[in-house]
C-alpha positions, 0 to 999 in steps of 0.5 A, a space after each residue: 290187030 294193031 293195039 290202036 284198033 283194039 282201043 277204038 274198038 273199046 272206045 265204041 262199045 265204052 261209049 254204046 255202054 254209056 248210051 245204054 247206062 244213060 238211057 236206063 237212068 233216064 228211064 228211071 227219072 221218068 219211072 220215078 219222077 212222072 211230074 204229070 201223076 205227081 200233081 195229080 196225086 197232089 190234087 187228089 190228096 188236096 181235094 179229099 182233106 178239103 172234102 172231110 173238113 167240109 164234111 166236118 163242118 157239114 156235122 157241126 153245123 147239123 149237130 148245132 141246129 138239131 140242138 137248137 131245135 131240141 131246145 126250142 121243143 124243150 122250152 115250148 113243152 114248158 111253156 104249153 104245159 100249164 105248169 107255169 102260171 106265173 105271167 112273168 115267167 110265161 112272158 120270159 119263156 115265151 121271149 126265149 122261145 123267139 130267141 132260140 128260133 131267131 137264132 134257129 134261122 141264123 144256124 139253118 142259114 150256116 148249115 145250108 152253106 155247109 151243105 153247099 160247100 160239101 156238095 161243091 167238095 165232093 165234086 171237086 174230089 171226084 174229079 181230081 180223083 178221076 184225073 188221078 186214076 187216069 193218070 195212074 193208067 197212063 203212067 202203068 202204060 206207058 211204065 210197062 213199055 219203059 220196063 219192057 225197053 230197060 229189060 232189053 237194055 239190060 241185055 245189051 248191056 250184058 252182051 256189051 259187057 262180055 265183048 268189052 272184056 274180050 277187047 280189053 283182053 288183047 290191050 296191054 295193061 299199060 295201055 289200058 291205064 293211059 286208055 282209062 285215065 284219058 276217059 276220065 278227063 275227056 268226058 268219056 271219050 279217049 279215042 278219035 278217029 280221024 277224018 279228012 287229015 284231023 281229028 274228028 272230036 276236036 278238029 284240029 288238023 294233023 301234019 301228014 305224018 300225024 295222020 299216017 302214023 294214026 293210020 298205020 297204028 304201029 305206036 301210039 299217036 295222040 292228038 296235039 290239041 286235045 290229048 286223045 288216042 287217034 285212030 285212023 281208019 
């Protein structure tokens, strides 16, 4: 086998190596990174403080109406007790009771509203956390079939691995250093195989003899214009 031949052949399982480790990474983002669960989690988390401080308010305000009627209570217990029979203190107590249930209307009025708004809350809440499980479901589907597919990967990437060392293993070292350091500045691709007279990367057309020494890979032959090995088939 020509030391050409035994570079493209490198090169092809480099770059199925670098599908692969692509193809993983990706996999992870989408594994890591599900932009659609992401805004669910939001939403869910968003809906479900909104539903306490509504639940809150909920409380304060029927804490406040319950204290307003005990006062109410407190204060016509006194008034038809018989124990006052001052008639300005009768008349104060009654002006008061009047207040206090002037302002019992005000304080319904509100704990309706905080009724309401709670009610409103925790509808919103059990959609969102609807939406969520949904998406959590879909997200474990479809996570189970990407670890299924990254677990092959792994495989592939292992028999890709000891094939890659059986080739390298016939390069002279020389030849592999000129073979990597060419794969670090062509973006991965050091070795071009050449079609109809030219290389098939870049495109640039060879001189006859470009091309037949490409073919017979008796030495190493490289691209005029972009630099890489050229194999010729």
């Amino acid at each position: 086998m020509s030391q050409t031949l035994s570079l493209y052949r490198l090169q092809q399982t480099d770059s199925r190596v670098d599908r692969v480790n692509a193809r993983i990474t990706e996999i992870q983002k989408i594994i890591d990174n599900d932009e659609v669960l992401q805004l669910a989690i939001i939403a869910a988390d968003k809906t479900t403080r909104d539903y306490q401080d509504a639940q809150r308010a909920l409380h304060i305000a029927e804490a406040a109406v319950q204290d307003q009627r005990t006062k109410i209570e407190q204060n016509e217990a006194s008034l038809y007790s018989g124990a006052i029979k001052n008639p300005k203190e009768l008349q104060d107590l009654q002006n008061e009771v009047a207040s206090l249930k002037r302002h019992l209307i005000t304080l319904e009025d509100r704990l309706l509203d905080a009724m309401i708004s709670c009610e409103e809350a925790e509808a919103l809440q059990r959609d969102s956390n609807q939406k969520f499980d949904q998406e959590r479901q879909r997200v474990a589907g479809q996570n189970s079939e990407l670890t299924q597919e990254m677990n092959e990967l792994a495989k592939e990437k292992d028999k890709l691995a000891t094939e890659r060392l059986a080739i390298a293993g016939s390069v002279p070292e020389h030849l592999l250093r000129i073979y990597e350091d060419l794969r670090k500045q062509k973006r991965g691709i050091a070795v071009s195989s050449v079609a109809d007279n030219a290389c098939e990367i870049c495109g640039t057309t060879l001189t006859p003899a470009q091309a037949q020494a490409s073919r017979l890979g008796a030495q190493m032959i490289h691209c005029p214009n972009c630099g890489r090995i050229l194999y010729g088939n």
